[in-house]
C-alpha positions as CSV (number, residue, x, y, z in Angstrom):
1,X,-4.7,15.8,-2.7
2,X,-5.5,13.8,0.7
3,X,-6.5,15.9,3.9
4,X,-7.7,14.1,7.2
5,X,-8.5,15.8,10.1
6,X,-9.7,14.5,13.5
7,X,-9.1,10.4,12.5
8,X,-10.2,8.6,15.9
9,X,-10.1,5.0,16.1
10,X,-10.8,2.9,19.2
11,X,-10.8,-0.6,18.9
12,X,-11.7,-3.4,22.4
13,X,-11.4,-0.1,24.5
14,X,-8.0,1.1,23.2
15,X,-7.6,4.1,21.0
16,X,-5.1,3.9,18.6
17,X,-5.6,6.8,16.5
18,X,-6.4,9.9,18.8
19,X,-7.7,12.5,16.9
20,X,-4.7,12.8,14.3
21,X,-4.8,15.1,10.9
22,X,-2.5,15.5,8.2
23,X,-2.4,16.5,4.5
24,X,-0.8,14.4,1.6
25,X,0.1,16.2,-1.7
26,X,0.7,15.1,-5.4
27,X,3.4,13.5,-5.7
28,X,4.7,13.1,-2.3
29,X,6.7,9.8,-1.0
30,X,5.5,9.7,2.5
31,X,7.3,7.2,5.2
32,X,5.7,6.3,8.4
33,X,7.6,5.6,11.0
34,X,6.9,4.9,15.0
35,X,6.3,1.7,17.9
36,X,4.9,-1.2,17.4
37,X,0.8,-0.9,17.6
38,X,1.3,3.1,17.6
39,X,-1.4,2.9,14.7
40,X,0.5,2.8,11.6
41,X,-1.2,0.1,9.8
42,X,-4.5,1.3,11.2
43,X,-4.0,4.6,9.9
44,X,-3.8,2.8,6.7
45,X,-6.5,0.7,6.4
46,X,-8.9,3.9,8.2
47,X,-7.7,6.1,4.8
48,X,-9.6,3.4,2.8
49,X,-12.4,2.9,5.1
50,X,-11.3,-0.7,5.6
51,X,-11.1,0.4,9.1
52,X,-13.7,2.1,9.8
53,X,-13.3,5.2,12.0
54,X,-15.5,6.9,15.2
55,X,-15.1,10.4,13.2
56,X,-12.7,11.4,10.8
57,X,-12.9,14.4,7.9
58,X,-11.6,12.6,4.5
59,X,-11.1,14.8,2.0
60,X,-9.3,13.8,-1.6
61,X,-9.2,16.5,-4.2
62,X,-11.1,18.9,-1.8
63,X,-14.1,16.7,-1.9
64,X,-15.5,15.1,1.2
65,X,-15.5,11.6,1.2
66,X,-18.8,10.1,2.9
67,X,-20.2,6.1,2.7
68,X,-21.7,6.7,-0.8
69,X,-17.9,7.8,-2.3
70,X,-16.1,4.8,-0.4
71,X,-16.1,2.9,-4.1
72,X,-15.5,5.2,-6.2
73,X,-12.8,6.7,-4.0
74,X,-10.9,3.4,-3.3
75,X,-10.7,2.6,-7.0
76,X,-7.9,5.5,-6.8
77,X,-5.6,4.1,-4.6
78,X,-3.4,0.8,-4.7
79,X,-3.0,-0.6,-1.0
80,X,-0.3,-3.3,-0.7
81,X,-0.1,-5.0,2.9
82,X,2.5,-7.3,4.3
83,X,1.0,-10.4,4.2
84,X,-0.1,-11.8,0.4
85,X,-3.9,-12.7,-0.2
86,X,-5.3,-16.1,1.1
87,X,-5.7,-17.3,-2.4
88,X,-6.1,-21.5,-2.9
89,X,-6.3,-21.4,-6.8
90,X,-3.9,-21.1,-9.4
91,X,-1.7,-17.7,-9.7
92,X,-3.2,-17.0,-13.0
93,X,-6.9,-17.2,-11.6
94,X,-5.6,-14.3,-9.0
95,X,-4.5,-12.4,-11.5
96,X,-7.5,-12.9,-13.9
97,X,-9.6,-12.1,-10.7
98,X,-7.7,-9.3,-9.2
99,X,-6.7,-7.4,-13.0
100,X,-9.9,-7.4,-15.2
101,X,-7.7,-6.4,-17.9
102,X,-4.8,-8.4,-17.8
103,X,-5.1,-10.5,-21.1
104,X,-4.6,-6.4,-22.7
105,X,-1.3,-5.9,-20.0
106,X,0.6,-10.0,-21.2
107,X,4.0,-7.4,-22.3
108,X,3.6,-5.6,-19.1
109,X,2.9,-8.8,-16.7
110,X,5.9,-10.5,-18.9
111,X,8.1,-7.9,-18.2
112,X,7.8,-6.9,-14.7
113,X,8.0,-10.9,-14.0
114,X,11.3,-10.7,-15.5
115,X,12.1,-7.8,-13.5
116,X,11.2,-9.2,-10.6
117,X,13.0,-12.6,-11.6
118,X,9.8,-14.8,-11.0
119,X,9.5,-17.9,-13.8
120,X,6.5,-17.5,-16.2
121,X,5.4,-21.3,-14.9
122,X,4.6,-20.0,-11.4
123,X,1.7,-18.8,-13.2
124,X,0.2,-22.1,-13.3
125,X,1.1,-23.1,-10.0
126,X,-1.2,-22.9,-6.9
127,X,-0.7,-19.9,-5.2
128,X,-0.5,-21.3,-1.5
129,X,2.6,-23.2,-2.8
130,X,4.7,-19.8,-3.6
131,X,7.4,-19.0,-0.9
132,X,6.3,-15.7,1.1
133,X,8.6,-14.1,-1.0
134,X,7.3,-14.8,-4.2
135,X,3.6,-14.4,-3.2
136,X,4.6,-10.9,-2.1
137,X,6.1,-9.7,-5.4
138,X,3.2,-11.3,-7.3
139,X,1.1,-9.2,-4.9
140,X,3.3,-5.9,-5.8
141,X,3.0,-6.7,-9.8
142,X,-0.7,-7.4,-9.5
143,X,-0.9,-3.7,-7.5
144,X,1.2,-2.1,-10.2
145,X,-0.9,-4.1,-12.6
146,X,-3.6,-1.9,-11.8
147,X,-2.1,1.6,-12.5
148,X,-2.9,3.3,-10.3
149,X,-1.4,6.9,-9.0
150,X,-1.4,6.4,-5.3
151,X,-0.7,3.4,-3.2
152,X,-0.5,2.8,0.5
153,X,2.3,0.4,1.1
154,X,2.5,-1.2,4.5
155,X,5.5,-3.1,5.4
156,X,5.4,-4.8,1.8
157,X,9.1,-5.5,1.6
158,X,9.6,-7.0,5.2
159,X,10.0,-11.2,3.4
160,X,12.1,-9.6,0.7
161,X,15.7,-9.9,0.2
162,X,18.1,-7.0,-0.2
163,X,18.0,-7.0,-4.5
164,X,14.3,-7.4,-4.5
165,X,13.8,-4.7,-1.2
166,X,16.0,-2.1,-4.6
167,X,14.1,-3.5,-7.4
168,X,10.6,-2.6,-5.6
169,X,11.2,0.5,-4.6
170,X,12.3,2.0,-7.6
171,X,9.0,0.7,-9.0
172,X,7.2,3.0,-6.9
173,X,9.8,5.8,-7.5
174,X,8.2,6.9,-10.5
175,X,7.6,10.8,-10.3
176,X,3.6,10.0,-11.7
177,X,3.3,8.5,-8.2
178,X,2.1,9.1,-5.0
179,X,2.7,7.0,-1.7
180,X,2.3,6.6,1.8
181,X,4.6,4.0,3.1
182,X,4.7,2.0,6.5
183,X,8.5,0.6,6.6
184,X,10.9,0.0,9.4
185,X,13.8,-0.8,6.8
186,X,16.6,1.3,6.5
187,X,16.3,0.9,2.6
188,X,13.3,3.4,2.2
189,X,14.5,6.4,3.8
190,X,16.4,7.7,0.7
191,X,13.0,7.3,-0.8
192,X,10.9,9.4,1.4
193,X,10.3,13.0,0.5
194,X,8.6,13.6,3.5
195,X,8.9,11.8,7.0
196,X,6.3,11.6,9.6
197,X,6.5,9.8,13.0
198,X,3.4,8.5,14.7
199,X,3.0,7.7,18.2
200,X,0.4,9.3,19.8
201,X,0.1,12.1,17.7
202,X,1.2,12.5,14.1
203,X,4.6,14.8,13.5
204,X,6.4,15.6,11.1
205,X,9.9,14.7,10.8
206,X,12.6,16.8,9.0
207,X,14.6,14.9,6.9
């Protein structure tokens, strides 16, 4: 589904991603794991071509993905980090803003606010006043919002308490998904399917 090869990143004269590869398939729950500044949220953000890599070979669905395919590409993937958007207006306007669609998805966004046991009125509130907690799981439902099949999840349940750590991931448990997680809780191991450890090179881990 995802193949990189040869990912180099060098950033103020340090490299942090030397020259790693690795292959994600349908349906795989990948967890990331490794030290601090070993290159796990750049390894992220280089997939997407938010970071922008000194070579890499990204290929998704055996197609090569060069400048011209960065859009089209990234309108795949859902990429959730751990700190919420720096959003001034109401919640709503995010939404509206961030979901094109969402006056057709009102039963979905209803629902998972329920789920997620967030009051319909913090809708109409200004973002910047939410707690980090409940900016983060507005920034999960907006992602899931979306529909999309993959998502790259980096540290996203870090501000979460222990119910809403469970009720996120088995959002992204579904079997129609496909994700690459950055986490250093304890919580998403059962939900890996596949382990790999990043620090200096890229390994995989058995589980």
């Amino acid at each position: 589904m995802i193949k990189f090869e040869n990912i180099y990143v060098k950033k103020k004269d340090k490299v942090v991603l030397n020259h790693i590869s690795g292959e994600i398939r349908e349906g795989d729950r990948v967890l990331i794991t490794g030290p601090s500044g070993s290159g796990k949220t750049t390894l992220l953000k280089t997939l997407l071509f938010f970071d922008y890599p000194e070579t890499a070979d990204i290929r998704f669905q055996n197609q090569k993905i060069g400048k011209k395919d960065i859009h089209h590409y990234r309108s795949s993937f859902g990429y959730i980090g751990q700190n919420p958007p720096a959003f001034t207006g109401k919640t709503s306007s995010l939404m509206r803003f961030m979901v094109r669609d969402i006056v057709e998805k009102q039963n979905r966004l209803k629902e998972l606010m329920f789920f997620f046991s967030l009051e319909d009125e913090l809708l109409e509130s200004a973002f910047v006043s939410l707690s980090n907690g409940e900016k983060q799981r507005i920034n999960i439902i907006i992602s899931l919002l979306l529909n999309r099949n993959i998502y790259l999840l980096d540290e996203i349940t870090s501000n979460l308490d222990p119910e809403n750590v469970q009720k996120t991931i088995r959002c992204f448990s579904r079997e129609d998904f496909t994700c690459l997680v950055v986490s250093h809780q304890e919580e998403w191991q059962s939900f890996a399917t596949r382990r790999w450890h990043l620090n200096g090179s890229l390994k995989e881990v058995n589980p």
